[in-house]
C-alpha atoms as a printed R data frame, in Angstrom:
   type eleno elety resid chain resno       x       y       z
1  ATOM     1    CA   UNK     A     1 110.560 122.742 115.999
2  ATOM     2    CA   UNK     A     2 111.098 119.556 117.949
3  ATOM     3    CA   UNK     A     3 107.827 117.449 119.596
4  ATOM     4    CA   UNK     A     4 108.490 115.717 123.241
5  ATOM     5    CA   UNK     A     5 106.895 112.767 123.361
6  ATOM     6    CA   UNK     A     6 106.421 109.959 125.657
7  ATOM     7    CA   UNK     A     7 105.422 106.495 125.171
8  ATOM     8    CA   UNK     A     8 105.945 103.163 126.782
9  ATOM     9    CA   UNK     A     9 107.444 100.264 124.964
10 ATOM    10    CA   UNK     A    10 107.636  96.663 126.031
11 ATOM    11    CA   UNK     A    11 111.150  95.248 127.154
12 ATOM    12    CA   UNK     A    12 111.415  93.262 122.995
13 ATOM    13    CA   UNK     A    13 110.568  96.558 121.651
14 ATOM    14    CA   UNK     A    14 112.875  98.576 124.121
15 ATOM    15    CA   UNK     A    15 115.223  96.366 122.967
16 ATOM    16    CA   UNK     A    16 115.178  96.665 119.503
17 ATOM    17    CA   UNK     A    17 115.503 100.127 119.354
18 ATOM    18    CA   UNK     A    18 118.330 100.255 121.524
19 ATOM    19    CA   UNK     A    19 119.851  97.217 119.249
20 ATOM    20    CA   UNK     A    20 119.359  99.837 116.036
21 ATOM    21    CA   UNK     A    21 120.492 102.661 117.248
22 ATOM    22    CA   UNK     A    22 123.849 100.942 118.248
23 ATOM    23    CA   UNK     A    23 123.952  99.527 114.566
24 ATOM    24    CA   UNK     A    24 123.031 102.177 112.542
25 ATOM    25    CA   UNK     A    25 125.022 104.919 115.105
26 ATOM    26    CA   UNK     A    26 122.187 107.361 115.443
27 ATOM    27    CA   UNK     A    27 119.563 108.487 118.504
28 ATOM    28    CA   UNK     A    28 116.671 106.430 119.194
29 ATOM    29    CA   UNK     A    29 114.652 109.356 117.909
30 ATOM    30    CA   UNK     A    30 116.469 108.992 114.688
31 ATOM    31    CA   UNK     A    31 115.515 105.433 114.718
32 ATOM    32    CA   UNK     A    32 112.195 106.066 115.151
33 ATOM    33    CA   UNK     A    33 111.876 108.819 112.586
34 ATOM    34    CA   UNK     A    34 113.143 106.465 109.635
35 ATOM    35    CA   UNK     A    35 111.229 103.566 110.941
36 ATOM    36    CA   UNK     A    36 108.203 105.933 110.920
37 ATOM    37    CA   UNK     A    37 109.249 107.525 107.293
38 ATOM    38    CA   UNK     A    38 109.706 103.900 105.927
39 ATOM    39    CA   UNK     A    39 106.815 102.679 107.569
40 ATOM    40    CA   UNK     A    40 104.422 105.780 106.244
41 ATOM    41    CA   UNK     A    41 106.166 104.988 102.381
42 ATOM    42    CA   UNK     A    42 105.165 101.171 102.326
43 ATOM    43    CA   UNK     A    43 101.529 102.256 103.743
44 ATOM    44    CA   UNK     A    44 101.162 104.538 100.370
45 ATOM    45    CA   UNK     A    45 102.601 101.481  98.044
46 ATOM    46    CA   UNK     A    46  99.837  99.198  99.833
47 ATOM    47    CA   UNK     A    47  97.010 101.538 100.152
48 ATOM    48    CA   UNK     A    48  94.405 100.026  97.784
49 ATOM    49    CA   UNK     A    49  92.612 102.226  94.811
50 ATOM    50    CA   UNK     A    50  88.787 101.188  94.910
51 ATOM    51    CA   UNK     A    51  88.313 102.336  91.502
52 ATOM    52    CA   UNK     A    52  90.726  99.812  90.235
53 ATOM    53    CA   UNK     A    53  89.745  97.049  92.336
54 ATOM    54    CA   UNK     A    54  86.099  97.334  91.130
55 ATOM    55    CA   UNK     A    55  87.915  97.670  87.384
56 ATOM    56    CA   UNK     A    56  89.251  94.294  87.790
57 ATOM    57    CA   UNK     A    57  85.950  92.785  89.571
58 ATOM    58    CA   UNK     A    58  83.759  93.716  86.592
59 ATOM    59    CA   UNK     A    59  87.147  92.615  84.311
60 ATOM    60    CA   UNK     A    60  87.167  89.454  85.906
61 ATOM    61    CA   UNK     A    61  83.090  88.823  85.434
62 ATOM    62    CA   UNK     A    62  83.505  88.383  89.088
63 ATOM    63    CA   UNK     A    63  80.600  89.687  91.569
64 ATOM    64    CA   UNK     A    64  76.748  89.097  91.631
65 ATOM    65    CA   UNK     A    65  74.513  87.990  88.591
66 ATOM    66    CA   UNK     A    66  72.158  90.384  88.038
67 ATOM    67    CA   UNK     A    67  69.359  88.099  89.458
68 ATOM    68    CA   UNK     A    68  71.364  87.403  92.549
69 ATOM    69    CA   UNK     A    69  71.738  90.854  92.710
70 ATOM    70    CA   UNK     A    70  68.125  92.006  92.583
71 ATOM    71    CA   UNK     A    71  66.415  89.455  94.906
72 ATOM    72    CA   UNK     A    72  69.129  90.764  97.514
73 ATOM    73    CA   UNK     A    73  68.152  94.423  97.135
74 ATOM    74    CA   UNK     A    74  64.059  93.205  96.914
75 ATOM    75    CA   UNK     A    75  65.188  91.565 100.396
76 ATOM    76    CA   UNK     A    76  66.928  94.482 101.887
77 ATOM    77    CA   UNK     A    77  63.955  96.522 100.808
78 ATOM    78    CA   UNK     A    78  61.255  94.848 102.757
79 ATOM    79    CA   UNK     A    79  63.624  94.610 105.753
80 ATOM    80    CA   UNK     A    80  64.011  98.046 105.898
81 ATOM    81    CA   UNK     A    81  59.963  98.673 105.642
82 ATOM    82    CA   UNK     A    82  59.766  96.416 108.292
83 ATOM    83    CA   UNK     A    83  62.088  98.073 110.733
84 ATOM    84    CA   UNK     A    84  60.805 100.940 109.767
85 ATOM    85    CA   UNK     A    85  57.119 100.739 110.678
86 ATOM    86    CA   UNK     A    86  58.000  98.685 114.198
């Protein structure tokens, strides 16, 4: 099933996908259907795992001491008494 849509581009963009249709030979809807499908691919490459970037924190000794760590918590604890109770 094929999706009209409608959007406005600037005259650079305009441009450019005028420019790559001509060179690659194909309708601007082609053109933006592979930029889109190559666009989505790099996004999955690039999307970032939490688990493994808080495998390599605590790998890397990197993050709070423990101490640092604490006295922040103590300090968001009696903040949040505070709010609460105004």
């Amino acid at each position: 099933m094929t999706h009209r849509t409608t959007f406005a581009l600037d005259g650079t963009t305009a441009n450019r996908l005028r420019r790559l249709s001509s060179l690659w030979q194909v309708s601007q809807a082609e053109v933006v259907r592979r930029s889109l499908e190559q666009a989505e691919k790099q996004a999955e490459v690039h999307k970032p795992d939490p688990v493994a970037m808080l495998r390599r924190l605590h790998e890397s000794g990197g993050g709070l001491e423990c101490a640092k760590a604490e006295a922040y918590l103590a300090e968001v604890y009696e903040d949040r008494k505070h709010w609460r109770s105004t």
